[in-house]
C-alpha positions as CSV (number, residue, x, y, z in Angstrom):
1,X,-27.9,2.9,-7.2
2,X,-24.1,3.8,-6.5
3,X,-21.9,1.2,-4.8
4,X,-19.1,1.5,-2.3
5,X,-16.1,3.1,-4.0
6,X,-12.7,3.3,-2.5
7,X,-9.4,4.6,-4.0
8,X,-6.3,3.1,-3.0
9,X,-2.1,3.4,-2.9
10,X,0.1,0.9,-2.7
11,X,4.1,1.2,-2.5
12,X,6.7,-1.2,-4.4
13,X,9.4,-0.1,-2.2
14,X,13.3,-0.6,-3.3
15,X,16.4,-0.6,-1.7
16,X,19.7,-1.5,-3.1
17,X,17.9,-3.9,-5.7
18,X,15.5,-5.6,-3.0
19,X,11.6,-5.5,-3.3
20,X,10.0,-5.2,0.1
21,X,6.6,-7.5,0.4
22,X,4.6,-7.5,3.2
23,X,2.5,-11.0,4.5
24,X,-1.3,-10.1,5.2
25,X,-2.8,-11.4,8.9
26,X,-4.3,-14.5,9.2
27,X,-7.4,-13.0,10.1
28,X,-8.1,-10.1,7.7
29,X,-11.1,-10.3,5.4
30,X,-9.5,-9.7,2.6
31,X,-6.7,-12.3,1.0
32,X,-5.5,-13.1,4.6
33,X,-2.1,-14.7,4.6
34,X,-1.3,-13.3,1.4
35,X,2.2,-11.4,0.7
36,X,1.7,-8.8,-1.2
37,X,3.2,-5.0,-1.8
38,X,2.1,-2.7,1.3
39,X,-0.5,0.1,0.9
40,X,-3.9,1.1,1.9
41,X,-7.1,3.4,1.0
42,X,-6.5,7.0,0.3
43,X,-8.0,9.2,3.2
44,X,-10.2,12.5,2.1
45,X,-8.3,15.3,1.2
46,X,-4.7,13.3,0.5
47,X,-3.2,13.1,-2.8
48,X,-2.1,9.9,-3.5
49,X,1.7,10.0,-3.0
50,X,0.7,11.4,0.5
51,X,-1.7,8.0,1.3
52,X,1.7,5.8,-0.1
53,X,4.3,7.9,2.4
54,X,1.8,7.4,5.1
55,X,0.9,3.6,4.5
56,X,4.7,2.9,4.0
57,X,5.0,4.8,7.3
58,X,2.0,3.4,9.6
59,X,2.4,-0.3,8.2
60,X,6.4,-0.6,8.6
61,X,8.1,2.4,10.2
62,X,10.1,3.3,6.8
63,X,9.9,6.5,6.0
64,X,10.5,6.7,1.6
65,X,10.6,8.4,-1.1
66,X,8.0,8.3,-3.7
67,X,9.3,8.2,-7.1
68,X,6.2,8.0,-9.4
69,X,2.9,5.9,-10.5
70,X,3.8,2.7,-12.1
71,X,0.1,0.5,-12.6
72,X,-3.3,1.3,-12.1
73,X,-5.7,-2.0,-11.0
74,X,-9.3,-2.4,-10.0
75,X,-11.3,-4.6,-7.8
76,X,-14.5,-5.9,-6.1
77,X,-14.0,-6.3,-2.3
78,X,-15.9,-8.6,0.1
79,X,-19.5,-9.8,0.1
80,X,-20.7,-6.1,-0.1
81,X,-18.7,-6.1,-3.8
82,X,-16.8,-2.8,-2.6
83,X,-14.8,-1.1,-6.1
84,X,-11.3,-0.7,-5.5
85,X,-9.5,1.5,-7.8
86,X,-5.9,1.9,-6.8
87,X,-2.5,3.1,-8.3
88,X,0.8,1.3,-7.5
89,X,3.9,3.4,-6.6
90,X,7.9,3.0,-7.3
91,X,9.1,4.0,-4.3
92,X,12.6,4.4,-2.6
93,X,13.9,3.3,1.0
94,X,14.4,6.8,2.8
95,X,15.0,5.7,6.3
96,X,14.1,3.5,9.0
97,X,12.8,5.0,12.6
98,X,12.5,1.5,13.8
99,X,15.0,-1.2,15.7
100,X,13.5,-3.5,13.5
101,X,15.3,-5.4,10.8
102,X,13.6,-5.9,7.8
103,X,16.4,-5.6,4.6
């Protein structure tokens, strides 16, 4: 029988030589606390530079540039054992529509 199989994008965003990591909540059920590069699970009918844009754009406000696939990784999530497959992007600081300073 077939497990649970998710795909997901993540974005290694840079701006003027800087690496933008985000820190995980305390209370998520997966690696909470962790800092780690920001992404998320691909939705149905997005490619996968669409699910980074979006991520980068939900999770921070940053609107960027994707530049192109740079690591593929796999992994079991939670009790359930959950397959992750996801594909890491180099991505580029567009611009920010938030008052926020994060650079």
């Amino acid at each position: 029988m077939p497990g649970l199989f998710n795909v997901a994008a993540e974005a290694l965003v840079e701006n003027d030589g800087k690496i933008l990591i985000c820190k995980r909540a305390d209370n998520r059920d997966h690696a909470p606390g962790q800092w780690e590069a920001l992404g998320g699970r691909v939705e149905q009918g997005e490619t996968l530079e669409q699910a980074v844009a979006r991520e980068a754009k939900e999770e921070t406000g940053l609107d960027v540039e994707v530049i192109g696939p740079i690591y593929t990784f796999l992994f079991l999530r939670g009790a359930e054992k959950a397959e992750h497959l996801g594909v890491s992007f180099w991505c580029r600081y567009s611009h920010r529509k938030t008052k926020c300073q994060i650079w």
